[in-house]
Every structure is written in C-alpha cells, then in structure tokens.
C-alpha positions in Angstrom: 0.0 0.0 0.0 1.4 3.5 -1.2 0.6 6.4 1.1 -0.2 9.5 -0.7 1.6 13.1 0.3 -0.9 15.1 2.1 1.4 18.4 0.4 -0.1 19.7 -2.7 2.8 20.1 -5.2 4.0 23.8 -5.1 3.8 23.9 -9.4 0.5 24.4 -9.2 0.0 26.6 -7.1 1.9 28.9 -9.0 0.3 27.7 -12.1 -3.2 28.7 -10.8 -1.4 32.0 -9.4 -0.6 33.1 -12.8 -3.9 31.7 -14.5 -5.1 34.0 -12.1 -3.4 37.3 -13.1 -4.0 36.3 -16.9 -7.6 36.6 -15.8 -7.5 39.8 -14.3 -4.8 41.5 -17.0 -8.3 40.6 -19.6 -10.6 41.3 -17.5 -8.7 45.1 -17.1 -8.1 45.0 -20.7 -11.6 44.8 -21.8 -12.3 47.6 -19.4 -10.0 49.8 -20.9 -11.2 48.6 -24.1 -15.2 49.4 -23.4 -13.8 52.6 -21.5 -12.2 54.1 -24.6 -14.8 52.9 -27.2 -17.6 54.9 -25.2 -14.9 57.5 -25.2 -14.5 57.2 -29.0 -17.9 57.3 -29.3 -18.5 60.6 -27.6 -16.2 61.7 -30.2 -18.2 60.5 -33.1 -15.6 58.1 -34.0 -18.4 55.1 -34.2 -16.7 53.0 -36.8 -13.8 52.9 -34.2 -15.8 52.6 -31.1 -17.7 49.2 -32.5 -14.4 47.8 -33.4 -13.2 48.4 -29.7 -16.5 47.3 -28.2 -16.1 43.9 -30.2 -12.4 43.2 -29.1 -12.8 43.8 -25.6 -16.2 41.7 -25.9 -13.9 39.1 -27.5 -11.4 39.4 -24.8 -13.9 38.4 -22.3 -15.1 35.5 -23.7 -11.9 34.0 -24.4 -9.9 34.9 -21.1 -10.2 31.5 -19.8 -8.6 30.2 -23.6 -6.1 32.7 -22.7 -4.9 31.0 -19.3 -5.0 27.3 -20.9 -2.8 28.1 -24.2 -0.1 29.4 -23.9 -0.5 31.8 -26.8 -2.4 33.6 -24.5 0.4 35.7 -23.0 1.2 36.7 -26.9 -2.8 37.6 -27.1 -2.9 39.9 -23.9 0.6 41.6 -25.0 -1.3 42.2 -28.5 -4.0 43.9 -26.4 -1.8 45.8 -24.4 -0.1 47.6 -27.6 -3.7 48.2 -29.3 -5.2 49.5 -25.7 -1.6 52.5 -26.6 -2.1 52.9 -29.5 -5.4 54.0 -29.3 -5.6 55.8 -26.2 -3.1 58.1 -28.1 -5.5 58.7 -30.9 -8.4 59.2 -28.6 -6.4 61.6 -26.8 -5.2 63.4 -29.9 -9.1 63.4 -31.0 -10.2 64.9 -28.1 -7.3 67.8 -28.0 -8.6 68.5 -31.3 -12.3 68.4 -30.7 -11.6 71.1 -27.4 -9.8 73.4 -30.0 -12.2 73.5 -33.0 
C-alpha cells in the first residue's frame, strides 16, 4: 500500500497563481477597451468605437482560452499595444475636438 503526500505540489499553485493574473490583465483589458470605445464614441468616432467594443467583448469571452494556451500571453501583449495605441488617438481626437 502507497501512502499519498498530504502536500499539494507547489507547481500548481503557481500555475493557478498566474492563470489568475492572466484573468484579471483581460478582465482590465476589456475595461480599458469598453472605457475608450464609449470614449470614441463621444467623439463621433463610431466606426472605431464598434471595433473596440467587439475586441474587448472578444477578450472576455476568451480569457479562460487565454490561461490554458499558452499563446495567451502573446494575445494579452497584442492587447496591451492596441489598448496604446489607441488611447493616443483618442487623446489626440479629443485635443482636437476642445480646439475647434
């Protein structure tokens, strides 16, 4: 008869540890994402504030796809550029919409 270590192995316990950050890193991404397409929106950039809506919608749905594959991290870093990139342009718009 084999007795069984009552110790969980430490692995995954990190493991779950950083399946759990991945989840919150989407879950603030697609905040920032539905925070600047309503912000895009007030700017009557509607074309851009669907797209924005639709990615951070996507994000969402597939943060628990994130976690398991490991192309996840890759995914979220994506994210992370577009969420730049386009708070940049919002902020641009707006400076523009304040002068005119």
């Amino acid at each position: 008869m084999t007795t069984r270590s009552k110790e969980l192995p430490r692995l995954s316990d990190v493991e779950a540890c950083q399946a759990g950050g991945q989840m919150m890193v989407a879950s603030r991404y697609a905040e920032c994402l539905h925070r600047l397409a309503r912000q895009a929106s007030y700017l009557n950039l509607q074309e851009l504030a669907k797209r924005l809506t639709d990615v951070a919608d996507l994000i969402e749905e597939m943060a628990v796809d994130f976690v398991v594959d490991k192309r996840g991290g890759i995914m979220l870093r994506k994210a992370s550029g577009l969420i730049g990139t386009v708070e940049a342009a919002v902020g641009r718009a707006a400076r523009r919409a304040t002068l005119h």
